[in-house]
FIMIDO-501158 format. One record per atom (N, C-alpha, C, O): x, y, z. Coordinates in steps of 0.05 Angstrom, whole numbers, plus 32768, in hexadecimal, padded with zeros to 4 digits. Example, Ala and Ser with C-alpha at 12.3 -4.5 7.8 and 13.67 -1.06 7.14 Angstrom:
BEGIN
81087F8E809C
80F67FA6809C
81087FBE809C
811D7FBE80A9
81017FD3808E
81117FEB808F
81028001809D
810C801780A1
***
This chain:
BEGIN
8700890B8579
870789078595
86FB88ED85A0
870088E485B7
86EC88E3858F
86DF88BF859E
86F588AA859E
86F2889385A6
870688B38597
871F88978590
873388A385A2
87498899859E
873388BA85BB
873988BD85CE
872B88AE85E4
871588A685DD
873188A885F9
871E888B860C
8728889D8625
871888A08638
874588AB8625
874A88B48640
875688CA863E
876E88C9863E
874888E4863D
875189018638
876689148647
87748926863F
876389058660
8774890D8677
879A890C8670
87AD891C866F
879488EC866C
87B588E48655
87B488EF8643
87C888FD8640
879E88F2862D
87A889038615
87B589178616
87CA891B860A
87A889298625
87A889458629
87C789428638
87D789538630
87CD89378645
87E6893D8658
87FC892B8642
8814892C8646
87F489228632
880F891A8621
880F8932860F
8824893F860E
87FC893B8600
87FF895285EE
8810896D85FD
881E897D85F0
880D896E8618
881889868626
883E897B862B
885389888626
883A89668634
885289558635
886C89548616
888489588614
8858894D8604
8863894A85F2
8873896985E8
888A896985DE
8861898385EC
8864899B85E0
887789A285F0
888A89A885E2
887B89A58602
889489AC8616
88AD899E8612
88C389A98610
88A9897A8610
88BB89718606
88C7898285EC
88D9899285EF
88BB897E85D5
88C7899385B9
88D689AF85BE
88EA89B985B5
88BE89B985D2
88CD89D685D3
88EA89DC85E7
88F489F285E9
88F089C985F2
890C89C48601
891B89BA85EB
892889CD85E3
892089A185D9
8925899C85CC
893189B185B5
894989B285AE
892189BC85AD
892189D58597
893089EE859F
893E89FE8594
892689E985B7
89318A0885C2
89558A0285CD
89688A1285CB
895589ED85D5
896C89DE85E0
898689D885C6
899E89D685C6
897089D785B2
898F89CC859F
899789EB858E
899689E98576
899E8A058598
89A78A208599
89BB8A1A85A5
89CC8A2C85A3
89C48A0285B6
89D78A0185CB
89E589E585C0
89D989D485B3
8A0589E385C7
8A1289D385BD
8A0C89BB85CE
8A0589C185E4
8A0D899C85C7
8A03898E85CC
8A18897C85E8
8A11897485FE
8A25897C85E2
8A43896D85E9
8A3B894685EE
8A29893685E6
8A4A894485F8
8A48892C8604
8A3E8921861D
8A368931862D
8A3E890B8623
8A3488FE8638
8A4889068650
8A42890E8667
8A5E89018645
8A8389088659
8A828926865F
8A89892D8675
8A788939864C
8A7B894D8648
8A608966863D
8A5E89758629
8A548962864E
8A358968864F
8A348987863F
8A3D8998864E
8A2D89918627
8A2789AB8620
8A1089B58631
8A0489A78641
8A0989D8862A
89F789E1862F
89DD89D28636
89D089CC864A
89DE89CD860F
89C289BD8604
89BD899F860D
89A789968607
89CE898F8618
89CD89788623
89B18970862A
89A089628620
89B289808644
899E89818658
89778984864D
8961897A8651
8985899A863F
896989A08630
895C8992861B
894389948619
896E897C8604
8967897085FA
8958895F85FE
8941895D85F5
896B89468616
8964892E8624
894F89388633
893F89268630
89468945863F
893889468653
891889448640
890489358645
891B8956862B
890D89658610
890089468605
88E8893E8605
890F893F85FF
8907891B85F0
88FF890D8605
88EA89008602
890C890C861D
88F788F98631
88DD88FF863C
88CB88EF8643
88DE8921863C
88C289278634
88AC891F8626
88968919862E
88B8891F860D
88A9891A85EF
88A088FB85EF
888888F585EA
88B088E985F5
88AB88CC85FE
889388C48613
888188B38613
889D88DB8629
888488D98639
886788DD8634
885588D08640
886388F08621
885189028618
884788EA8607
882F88E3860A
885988DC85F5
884A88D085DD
883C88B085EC
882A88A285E4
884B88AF8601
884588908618
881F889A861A
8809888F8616
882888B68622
880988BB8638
87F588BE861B
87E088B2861C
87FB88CB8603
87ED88C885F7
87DF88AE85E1
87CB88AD85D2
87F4889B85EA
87F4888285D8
87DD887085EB
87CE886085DF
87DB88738607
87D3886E861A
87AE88718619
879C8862861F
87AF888C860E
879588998612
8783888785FF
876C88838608
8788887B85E7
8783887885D6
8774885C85D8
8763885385C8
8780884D85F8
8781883385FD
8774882E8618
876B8818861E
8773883F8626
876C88408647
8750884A8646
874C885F8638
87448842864E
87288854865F
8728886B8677
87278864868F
872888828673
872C8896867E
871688A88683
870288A98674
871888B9869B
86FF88CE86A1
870388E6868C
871788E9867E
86EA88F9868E
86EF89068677
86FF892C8686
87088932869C
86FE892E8682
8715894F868C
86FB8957869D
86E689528693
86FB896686B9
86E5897386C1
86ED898C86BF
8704899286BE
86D389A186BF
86DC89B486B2
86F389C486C2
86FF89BA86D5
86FB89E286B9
871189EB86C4
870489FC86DD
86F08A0A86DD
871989F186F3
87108A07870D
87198A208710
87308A218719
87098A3D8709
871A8A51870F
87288A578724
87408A5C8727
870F8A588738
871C8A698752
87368A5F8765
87478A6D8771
87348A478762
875C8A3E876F
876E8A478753
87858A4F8757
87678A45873F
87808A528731
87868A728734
879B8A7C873A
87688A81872D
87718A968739
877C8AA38751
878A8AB78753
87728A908767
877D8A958781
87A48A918783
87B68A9F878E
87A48A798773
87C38A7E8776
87D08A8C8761
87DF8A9D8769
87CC8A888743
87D68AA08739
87D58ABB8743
87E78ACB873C
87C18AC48753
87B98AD78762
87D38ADC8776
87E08AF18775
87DA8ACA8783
87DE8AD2879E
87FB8ACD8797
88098AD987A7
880A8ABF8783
88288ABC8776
88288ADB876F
88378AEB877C
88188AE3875B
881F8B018751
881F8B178766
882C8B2C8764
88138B118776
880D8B2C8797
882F8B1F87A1
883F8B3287A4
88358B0F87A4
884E8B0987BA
88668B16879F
88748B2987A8
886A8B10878B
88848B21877F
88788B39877E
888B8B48877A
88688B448780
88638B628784
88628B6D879E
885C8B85879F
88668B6187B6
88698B6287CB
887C8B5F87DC
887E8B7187ED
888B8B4C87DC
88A08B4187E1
88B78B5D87EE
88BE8B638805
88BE8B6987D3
88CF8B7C87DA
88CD8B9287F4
88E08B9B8801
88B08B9887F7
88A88BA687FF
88A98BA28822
88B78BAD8833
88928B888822
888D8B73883B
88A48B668847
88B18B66885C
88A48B5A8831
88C88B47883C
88B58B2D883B
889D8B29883E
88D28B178832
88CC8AF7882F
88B68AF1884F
88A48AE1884A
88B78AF7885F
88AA8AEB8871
88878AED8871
88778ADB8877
88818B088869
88618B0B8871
885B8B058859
88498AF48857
88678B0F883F
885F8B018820
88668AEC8825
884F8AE7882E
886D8ADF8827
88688AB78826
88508AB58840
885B8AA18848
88438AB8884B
88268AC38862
88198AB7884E
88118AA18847
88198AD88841
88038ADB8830
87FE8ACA881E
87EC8ABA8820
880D8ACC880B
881A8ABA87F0
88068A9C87FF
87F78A9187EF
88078A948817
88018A798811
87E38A75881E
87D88A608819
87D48A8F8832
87C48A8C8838
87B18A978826
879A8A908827
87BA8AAD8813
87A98AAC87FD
879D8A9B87EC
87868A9887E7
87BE8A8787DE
87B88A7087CC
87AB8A5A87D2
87A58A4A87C0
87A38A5787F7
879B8A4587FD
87738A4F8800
875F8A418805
87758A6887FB
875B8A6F8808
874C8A6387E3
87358A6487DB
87578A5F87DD
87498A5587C0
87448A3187BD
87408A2487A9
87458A2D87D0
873C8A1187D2
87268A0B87E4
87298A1187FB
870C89FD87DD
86FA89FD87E7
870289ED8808
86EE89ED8816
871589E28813
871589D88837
872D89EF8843
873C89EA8856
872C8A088834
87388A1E883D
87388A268862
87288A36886A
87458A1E886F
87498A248888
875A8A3C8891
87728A3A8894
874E8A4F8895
87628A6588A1
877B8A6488B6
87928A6D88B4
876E8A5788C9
87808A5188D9
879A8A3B88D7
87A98A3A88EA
879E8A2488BA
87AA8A1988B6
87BB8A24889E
87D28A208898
87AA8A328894
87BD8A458878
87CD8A608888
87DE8A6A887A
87CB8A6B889F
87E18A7288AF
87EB8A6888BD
87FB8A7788C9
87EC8A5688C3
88058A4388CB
881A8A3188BE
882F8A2A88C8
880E8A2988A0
88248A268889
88248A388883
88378A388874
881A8A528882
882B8A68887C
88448A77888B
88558A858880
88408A6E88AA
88558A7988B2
88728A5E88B2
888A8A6188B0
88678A4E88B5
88758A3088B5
888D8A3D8896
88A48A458897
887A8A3A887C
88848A40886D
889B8A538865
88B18A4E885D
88908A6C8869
88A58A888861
88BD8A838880
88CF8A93887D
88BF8A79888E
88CC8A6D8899
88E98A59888A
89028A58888B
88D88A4E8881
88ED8A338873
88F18A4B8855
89068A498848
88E68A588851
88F18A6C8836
88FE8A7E883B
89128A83882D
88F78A8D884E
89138A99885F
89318A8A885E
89468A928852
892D8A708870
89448A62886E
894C8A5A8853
89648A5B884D
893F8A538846
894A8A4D882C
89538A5C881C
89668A52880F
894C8A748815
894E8A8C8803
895D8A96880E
89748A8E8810
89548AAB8819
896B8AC2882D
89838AB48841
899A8AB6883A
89808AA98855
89918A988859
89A58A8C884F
89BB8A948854
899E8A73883A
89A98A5F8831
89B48A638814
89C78A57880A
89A68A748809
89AC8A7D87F0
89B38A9887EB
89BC8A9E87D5
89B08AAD8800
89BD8ACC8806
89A98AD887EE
89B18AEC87E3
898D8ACC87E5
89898AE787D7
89828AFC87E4
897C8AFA87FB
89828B1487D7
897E8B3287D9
89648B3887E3
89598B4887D3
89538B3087F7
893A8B2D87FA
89368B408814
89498B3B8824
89268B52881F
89228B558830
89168B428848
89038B36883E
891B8B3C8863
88FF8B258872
88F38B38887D
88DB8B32887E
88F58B498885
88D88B568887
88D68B7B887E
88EA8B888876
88BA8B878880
88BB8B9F8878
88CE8BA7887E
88DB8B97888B
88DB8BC38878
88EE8BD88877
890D8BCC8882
89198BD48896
89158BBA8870
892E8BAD8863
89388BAA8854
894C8B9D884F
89298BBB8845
893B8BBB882A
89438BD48822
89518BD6880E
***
């Protein structure tokens, strides 16, 4: 790892690169077509290799750049929002798009140390607002907006 200089690039070309492959791989199950005539797999290929290019840039990079070293991993904002993503699809149905997107964002936000209550309910209601309109609205899914609608 000493002939790494910038871990930050490393690390994000190796993640870069692996996503690239696995689109790629997973993508050519699907017929390819043409440029005129775009297959399935088109999309997934190209996208797959410009990945992989990117990945190999950031890692060719690392090798060459002076970079900080990774600080360690923060749990509590990840848990807070994985937290508070998994409470809102378990909720949702129940509550309806409006008070689950509330929650959903004043939870995910309470996991950040300049956590403001009073500003994480107000993009919360700002928000499930514009998700309302977008979802149920604009896109007709099957969602309740609030309790006992569905």
């Amino acid at each position: 790892m000493a002939l790494i200089r910038h871990p930050k690039d490393f690390w994000s070309g190796v993640i870069f690169t692996a996503m690239g492959a696995f689109a790629v791989i997973y993508g050519s199950k699907y017929t390819l077509g043409t440029a005129a005539r775009m297959g399935p797999g088109y999309f997934p290929r190209i996208l797959g290799i410009l990945m992989i290019v990117l990945g190999l840039i950031l890692v060719l990079r690392a090798f060459k750049l002076e970079g900080d070293r990774i600080p360690p991993w923060k749990w509590k904002p990840t848990l807070f929002v994985l937290g508070s993503v998994v409470l809102f699809g378990s909720i949702v149905k129940f509550l309806g798009m409006a008070i689950s997107t509330v929650i959903l964002i004043v939870l995910a936000s309470a996991g950040s140390h300049e956590f403001r209550p009073k500003e994480a309910v107000i993009s919360g209601v700002l928000l499930a607002a514009l998700a309302v309109g977008v979802f149920i609205v604009g896109l007709s899914l099957q969602l309740p907006i609030w309790p006992g609608q569905g």
